[in-house]
N, C-alpha and C positions, 0 to 999 in steps of 0.2 A: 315519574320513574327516574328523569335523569338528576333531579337534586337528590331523591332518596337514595341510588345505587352511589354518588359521591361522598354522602355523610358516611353510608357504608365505608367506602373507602378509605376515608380519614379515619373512620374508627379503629381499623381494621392495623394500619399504620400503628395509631394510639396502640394497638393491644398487643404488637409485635413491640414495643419499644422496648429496651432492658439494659440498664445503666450498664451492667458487663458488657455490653457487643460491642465488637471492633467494626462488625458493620451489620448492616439488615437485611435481609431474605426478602423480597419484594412478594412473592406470593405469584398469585395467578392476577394482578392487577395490571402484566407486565400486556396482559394481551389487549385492553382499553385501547391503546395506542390514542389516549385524551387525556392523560398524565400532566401535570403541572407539578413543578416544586417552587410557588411562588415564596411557601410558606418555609422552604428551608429543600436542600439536599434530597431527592427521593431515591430510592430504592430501584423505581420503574425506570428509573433512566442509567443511571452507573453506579460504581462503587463510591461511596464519599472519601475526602483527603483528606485522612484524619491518618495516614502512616506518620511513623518517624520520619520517613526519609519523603522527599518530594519526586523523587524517581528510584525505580529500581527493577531489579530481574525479577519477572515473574512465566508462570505457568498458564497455559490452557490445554484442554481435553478438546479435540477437535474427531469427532467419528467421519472416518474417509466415507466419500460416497462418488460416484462418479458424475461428473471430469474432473473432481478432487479427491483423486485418491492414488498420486503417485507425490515423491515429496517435492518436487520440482512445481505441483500445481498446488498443494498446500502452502507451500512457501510462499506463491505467489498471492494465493487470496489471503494469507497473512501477515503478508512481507517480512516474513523472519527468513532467517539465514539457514539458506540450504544444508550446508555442512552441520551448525549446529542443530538441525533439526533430524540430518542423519544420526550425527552421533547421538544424542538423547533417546532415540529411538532404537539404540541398537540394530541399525540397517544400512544400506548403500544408498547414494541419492538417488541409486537408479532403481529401487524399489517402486512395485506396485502394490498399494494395501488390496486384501480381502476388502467388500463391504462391510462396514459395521464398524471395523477394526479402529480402537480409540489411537488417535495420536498426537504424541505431546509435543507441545508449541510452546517453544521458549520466544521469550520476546520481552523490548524496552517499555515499562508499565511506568506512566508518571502525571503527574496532575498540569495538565493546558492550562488551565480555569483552576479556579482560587475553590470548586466545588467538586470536582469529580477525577477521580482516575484514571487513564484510558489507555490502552496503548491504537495506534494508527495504525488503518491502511486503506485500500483503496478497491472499489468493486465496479467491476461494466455491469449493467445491466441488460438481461437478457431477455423473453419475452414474456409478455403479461405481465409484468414490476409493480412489485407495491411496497411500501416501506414495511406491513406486515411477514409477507411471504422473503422478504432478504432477511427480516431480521429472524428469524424463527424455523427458513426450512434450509435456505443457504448458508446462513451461522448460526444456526440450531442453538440460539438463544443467547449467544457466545455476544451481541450486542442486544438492543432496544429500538422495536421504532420510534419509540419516543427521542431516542437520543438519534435515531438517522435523522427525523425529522428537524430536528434543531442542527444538526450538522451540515444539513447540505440546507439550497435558496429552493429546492423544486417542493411546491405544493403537493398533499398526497395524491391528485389527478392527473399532476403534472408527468410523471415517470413516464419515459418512452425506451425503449431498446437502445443500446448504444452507449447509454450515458454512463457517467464513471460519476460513483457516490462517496463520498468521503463516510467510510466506518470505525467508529469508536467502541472498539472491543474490553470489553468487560473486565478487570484486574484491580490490583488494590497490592498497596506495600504493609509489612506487618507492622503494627501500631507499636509503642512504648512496650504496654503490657506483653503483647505478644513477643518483642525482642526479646525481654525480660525472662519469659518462659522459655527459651529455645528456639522461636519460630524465624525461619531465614525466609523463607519464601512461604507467596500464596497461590494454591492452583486454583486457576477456577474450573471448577467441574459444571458441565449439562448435564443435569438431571435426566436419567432413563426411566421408560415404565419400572414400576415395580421396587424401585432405589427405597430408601431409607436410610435416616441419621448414621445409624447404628453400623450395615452393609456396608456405608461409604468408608467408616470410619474403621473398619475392619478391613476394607481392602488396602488402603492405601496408609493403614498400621500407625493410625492416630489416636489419642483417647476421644472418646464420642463427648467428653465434657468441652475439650477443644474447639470442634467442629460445632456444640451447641454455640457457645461465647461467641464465636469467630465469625456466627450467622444472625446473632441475636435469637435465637429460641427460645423459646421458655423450657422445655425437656427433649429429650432424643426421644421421643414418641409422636413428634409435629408431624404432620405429613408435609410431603413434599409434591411437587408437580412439574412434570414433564413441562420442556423448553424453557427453566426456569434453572440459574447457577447457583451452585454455593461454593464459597472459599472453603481450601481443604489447607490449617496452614501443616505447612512441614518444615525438619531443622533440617534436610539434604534435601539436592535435585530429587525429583520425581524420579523413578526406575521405571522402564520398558516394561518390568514384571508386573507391576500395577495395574498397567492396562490390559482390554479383554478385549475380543469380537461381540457386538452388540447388536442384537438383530431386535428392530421392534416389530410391534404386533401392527399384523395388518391393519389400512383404514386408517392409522390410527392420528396422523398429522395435524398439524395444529387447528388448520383451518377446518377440523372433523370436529373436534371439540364440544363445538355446539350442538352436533345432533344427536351425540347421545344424552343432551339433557333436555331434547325436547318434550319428553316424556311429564315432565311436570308443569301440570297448569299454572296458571297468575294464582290462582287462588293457595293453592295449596303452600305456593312458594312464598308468600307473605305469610301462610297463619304458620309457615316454618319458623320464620322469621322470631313471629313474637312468642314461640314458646320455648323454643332453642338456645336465643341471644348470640352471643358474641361468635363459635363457632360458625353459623351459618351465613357470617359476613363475608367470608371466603368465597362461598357460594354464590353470594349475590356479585360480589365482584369479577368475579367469571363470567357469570350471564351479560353481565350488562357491557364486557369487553367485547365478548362472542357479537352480543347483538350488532354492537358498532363497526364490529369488524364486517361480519355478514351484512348488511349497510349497505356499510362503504364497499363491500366486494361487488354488490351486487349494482352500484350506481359505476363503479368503472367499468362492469362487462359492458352494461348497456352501451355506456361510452364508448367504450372499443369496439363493439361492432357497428355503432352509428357510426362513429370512424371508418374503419372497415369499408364498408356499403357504400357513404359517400363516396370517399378519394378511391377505389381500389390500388393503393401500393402497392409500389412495384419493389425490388430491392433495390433497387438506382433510387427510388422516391426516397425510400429510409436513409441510406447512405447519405444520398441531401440532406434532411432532417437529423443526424445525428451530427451533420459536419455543423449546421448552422446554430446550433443550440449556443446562446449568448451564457455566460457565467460571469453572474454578480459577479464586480469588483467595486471594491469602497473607493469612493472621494474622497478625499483626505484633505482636513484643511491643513496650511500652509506651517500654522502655528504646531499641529500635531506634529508637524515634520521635523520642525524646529526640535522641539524637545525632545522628541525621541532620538534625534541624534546627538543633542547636544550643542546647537546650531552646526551641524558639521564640523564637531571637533574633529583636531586629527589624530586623536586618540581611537576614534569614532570610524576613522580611513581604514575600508578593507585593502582596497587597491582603485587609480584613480579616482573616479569621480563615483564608486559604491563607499556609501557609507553602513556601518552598521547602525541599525536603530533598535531602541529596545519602546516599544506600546503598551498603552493603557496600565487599567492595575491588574492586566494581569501578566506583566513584563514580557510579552510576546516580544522573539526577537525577530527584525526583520531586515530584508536589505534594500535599501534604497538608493537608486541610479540616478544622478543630475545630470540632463541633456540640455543641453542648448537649443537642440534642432529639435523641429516639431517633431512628437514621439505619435500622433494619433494612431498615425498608418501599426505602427509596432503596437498602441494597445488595442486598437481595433479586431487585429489579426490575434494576439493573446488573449480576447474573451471570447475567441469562436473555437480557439481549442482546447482541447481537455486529453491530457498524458501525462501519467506516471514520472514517464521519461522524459517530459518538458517541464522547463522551470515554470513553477504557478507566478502566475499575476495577481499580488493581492488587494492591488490597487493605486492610486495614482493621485497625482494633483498638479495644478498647473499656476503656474507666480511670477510674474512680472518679464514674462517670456520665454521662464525656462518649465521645463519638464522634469516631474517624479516621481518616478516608477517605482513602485515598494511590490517586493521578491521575496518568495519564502527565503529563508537564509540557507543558506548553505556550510555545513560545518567546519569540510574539509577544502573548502577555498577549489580552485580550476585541477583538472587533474596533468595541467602542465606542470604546478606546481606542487603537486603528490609525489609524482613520479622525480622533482631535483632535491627530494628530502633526503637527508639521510637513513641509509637503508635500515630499515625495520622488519621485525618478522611480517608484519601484514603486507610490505611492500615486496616482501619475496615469496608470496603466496600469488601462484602461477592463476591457480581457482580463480582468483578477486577478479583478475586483471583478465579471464576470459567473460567473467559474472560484467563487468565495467562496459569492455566490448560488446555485449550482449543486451544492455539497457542501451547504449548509443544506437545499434541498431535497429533495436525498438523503437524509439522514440521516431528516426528518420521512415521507418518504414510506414507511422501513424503518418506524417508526414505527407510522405507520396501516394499512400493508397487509400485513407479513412479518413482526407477535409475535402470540400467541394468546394472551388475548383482543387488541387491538390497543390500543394507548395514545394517548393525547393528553399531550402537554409539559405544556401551560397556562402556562408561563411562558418563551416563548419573546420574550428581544431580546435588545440589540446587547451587552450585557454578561455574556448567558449564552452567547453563538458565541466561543470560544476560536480561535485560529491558533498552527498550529506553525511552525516554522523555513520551513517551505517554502509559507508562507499557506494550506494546507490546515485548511479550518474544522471543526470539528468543536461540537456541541452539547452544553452542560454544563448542571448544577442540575435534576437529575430530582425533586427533593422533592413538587415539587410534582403528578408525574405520578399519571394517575388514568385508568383503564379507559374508554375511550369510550362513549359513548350511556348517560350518566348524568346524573343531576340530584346538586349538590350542593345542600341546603338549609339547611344553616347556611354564613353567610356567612366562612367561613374561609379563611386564609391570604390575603385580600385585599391586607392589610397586606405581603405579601411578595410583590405581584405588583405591575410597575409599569402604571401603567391607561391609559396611553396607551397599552397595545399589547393588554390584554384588551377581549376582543368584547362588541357590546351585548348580546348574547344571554343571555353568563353574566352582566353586569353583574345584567341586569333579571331574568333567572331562575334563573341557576345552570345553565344548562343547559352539558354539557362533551359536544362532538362535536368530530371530526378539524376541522371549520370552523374551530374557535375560533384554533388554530395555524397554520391558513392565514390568517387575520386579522390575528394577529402578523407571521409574515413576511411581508403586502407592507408593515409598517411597517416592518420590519428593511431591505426591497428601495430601499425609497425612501431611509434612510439612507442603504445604497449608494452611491446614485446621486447626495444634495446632499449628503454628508460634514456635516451636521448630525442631529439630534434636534431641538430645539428654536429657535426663530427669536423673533425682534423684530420684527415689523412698525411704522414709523413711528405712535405716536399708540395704539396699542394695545398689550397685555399681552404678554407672551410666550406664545406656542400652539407643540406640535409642530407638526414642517416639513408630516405629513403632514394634519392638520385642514386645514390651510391651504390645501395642495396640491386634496385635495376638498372644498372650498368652490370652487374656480376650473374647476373640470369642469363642463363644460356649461354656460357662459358666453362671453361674445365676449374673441375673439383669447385663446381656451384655453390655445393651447397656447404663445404668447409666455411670457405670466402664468406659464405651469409653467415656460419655460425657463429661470428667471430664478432659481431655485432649486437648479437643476443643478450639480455643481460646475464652479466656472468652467476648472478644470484642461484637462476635454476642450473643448478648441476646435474642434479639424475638424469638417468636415460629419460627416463618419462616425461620430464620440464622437456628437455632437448628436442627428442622426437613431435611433440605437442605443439613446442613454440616456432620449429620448422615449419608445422602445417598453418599454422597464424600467418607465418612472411608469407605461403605460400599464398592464403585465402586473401594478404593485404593486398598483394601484386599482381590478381586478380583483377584489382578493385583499382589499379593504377596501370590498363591498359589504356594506350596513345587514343583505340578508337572508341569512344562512349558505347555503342553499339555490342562491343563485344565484353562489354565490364560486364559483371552480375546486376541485378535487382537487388533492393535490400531486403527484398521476401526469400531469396533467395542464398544470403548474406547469412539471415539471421540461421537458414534452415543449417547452413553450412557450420558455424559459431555453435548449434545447440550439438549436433552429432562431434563435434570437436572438443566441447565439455562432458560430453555422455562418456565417449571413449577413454577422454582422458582419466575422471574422474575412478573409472570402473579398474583401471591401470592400481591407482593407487589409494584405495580404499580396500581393507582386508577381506572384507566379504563379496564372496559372490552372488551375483544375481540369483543363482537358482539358492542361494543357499540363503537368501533375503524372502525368497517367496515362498518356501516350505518353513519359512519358521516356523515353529511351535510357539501355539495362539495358546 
């Protein structure tokens, strides 16, 4: 059965080919999740990179469903950018969708790998995980388990709760031909009950020849199949008008699939076979997906409640388990090191001892850190965590004494150095710089509350917060991290910590509690908000911005005196009054007693209702006028 449903397969591939397509329609083959493209690019797994361009804007159709169905939680399971995803949507960020309700997802779509497309992001997983049910019911087809399974090191048994998956969402840039004919952008559409060529290509006021080409069809009469995309190309952005509230038929989920075809015997379903041909290849490839899927669903329950039954877990057990989870990282030999830097050219120097590197053939950029001092302790502690908001480790090598660390890169360098750029519209956009605030806070709260034992940074500021291409912050230089609710008593690594951001607490005793980090960030917070570190006061020394700042607390006309610090960029009332509540939440976070500082659960909760409010200030629609839209 399982050589015959593969030739299937292959065939099935062969019969969809057609020298027109700009790319190929996978079929229901997507559901196997035993997919290989030894033989070349598959369908089952991404779009192939065959654009003009090697990166570009594209589109996806994502249907809200809950706990994604506000744009702040879409934005998150898609990591596109909140504002852009309000405005495309014609709504507020402070929108809730209806269920069902289609919503369009702009995002950076470009070729990783010399084969496939992808645009990135990042998913915790939740309970019962399997590469099938993320890919199918949580991104409703929008990736592949085939392609989660090549993305992330965990085996399909392996998924536990907790864990954070690397997902490669479904996109493609428009080909020669397609530029050629007008085509700017591709959306990818998931497929609904009931859809067709035709429907699609009517709604979204294509010609249906288009939409054949652009998917390899042979006519707009193919059938199509739920949890399964097709590229819609279009010459404009997508419009909000496009989209519908989508409600499927009960029962009807991927993992249902199978049972309404159980109705057909073995027998019947081979002499289908040989009297039908090439159509019923479809068919087989479905069956024998479902089968492996049903399997394999049914060899993990078992697993999970023998689990279960044995340990009985606790939530402290899993907490354990999710903290300790080790995350390949590559060894690197010495020589790769070499070349990809250039042997440390200084052409090659980001800043000290990071070099850029560019990898393998498929010019992966990466950053690489030269230590002298034993780095173990730092990669040890970097493969038991997994955050968004922490710089990834992507692996290491060690040569003649010294140490090296290879770092995703980072695009836009420390955001010490963001913020002494010359002022840009992006850097006078209030939003970013509470968005920046809001990942550092994440990151530290992962931190403190979700590793076992839980850690403190200690050496948390503005030149250890990195930003990527899309100002997403994430937090760098773990050296100096150390197990919380400890005393250090020799006075060490001082020298590598800058003191304007460590607390009096370790100054005067060495003591290291999650406080000590909340200390540092409302230094980092106030950054932020005056685009300085350090100031002149006429007649006096130079002091950091934030001494200064609380020395003016709790004095007359307080808060003029603080305004006056603010970066002068934000003018309106609404920057003003916003950036006020920032100093107010940093200085919070820069009380003398540990004790009386915030949590950073507490931080963040502070930081999201300070983006809500602000946000709703100045975006023209209102909330209720965001939820009565007219669907």
């Amino acid at each position: 059965m399982n050589h015959v449903a593969f030739l299937f397969t292959i065939t099935l591939f062969l019969l969809c080919f057609d020298g027109k397509a700009q790319q190929n329609y996978s079929g229901n083959s997507i559901l196997s999740c035993k997919n290989d493209d030894k033989m070349g690019p598959s369908p089952s797994f991404l779009y192939t990179c065959n654009g003009l361009n090697k990166s570009c804007m594209a589109f996806l159709i994502f249907k809200s469903r809950p706990p994604f169905n506000t744009i702040l939680t879409v934005s998150n399971l898609t990591s596109s950018n909140p504002e852009e995803l309000a405005r495309i949507n014609d709504v507020t960020v402070l929108t809730e969708f209806p269920t069902g309700k289609e919503v369009i997802v702009p995002l950076n779509c470009s070729c990783l790998n010399r084969d496939y497309y992808q645009a990135e992001t990042e998913y915790v997983l939740g309970q019962s995980p399997t590469y099938f049910t993320v890919a199918n019911t949580t991104f409703q087809g929008l990736t592949t388990c085939d392609s989660l399974m090549r993305a992330n090191p965990y085996g399909e048994f392996d998924l536990l709760p907790g864990m954070e998956l690397h997902v490669p969402l479904r996109c493609a840039c428009p080909t020669m031909h397609q530029v050629t004919d007008g085509t700017k952008y591709l959306l990818t559409y998931s497929v609904n009950w009931h859809d067709n060529i035709t429907s699609i290509a009517t709604r979204f006021n294509v010609a249906a020849g288009n939409l054949v080409d652009a998917n390899g069809f042979n006519t707009p009469t193919e059938t199509l199949f739920p949890f399964t995309t097709v590229l819609i190309p279009l010459p404009s952005e997508p419009l909000s008008s496009m989209t519908k509230v989508v409600s499927d038929p009960p029962d009807m989920s991927p993992s249902l699939i199978c049972s309404s075809m159980k109705c057909k015997s073995k027998r019947k379903f081979y002499t289908a076979i040989a009297t039908t041909g090439g159509s019923i290849v479809v068919l087989c490839a479905v069956l024998y997906g479902v089968f492996l899927f049903r399997k394999r669903s049914a060899r993990f329950v078992k697993r999970g409640e023998e689990g279960e039954k044995a340990k009985g877990l606790s939530s402290d057990d899993i907490r354990g388990e999710i903290a300790i989870i080790e995350h390949h990282s590559k060894v690197y030999e010495f020589e790769e090191i070499k070349e990809a830097t250039e042997n440390f050219s200084s052409k090659n120097r980001i800043k000290g001892s990071v070099f850029r590197g560019v990898f393998g053939n498929d010019k992966n950029i990466l950053a690489v850190k030269k230590m002298r001092e034993d780095a173990s302790k730092e990669v040890n502690l970097l493969k038991r965590i997994n955050h968004f908001n922490l710089i990834k480790l992507q692996g290491y090598c060690e040569n003649d004494a010294c140490s090296y660390l290879v770092y995703e890169y980072m695009e836009n360098g420390s955001l010490r150095e963001w913020l002494s750029k010359n002022r840009t519209t992006e850097h006078q956009i209030l939003a970013k710089r509470i968005l920046i605030a809001l990942d550092i806070a994440n990151g530290l709260q992962y931190l403190h509350n979700f590793t076992e034992p839980s850690y403190v940074h200690r050496n948390i500021n503005s030149g250890n917060i990195l930003l990527n291409k899309d100002l997403r912050a994430k937090i760098a230089n773990f050296a100096q991290a150390e197990e919380s609710e400890r005393k250090i008593t020799s006075g060490c690594a001082l020298s590598d910590m800058e003191r304007g951001y460590i607390a009096p607490e370790y100054l005067e005793a060495g003591i290291v509690t999650t406080k000590m980090d909340v200390y540092a960030f409302g230094v980092v917070l106030l950054e932020l908000i005056t685009s300085k570190d350090f100031v002149t006061i006429p007649e006096e020394r130079e002091a950091m911005v934030h001494v200064i700042i609380v020395n003016f607390t709790g004095k007359e006309n307080e808060e003029e005196k603080v305004s006056m610090f603010v970066d002068p960029s934000f003018t309106g009332n609404n920057e003003k009054v916003c950036a006020l509540q920032l100093v107010k939440l940093g200085l919070t976070c820069l009380i003398q007693q540990p004790e009386e500082r915030p949590t950073m659960v507490e931080v963040v909760s502070s930081l999201l209702k300070i983006y809500v409010s602000y946000m709703d200030q100045i975006l023209p629609l209102s909330i209720n006028n965001s939820l009565s839209m007219e669907m």
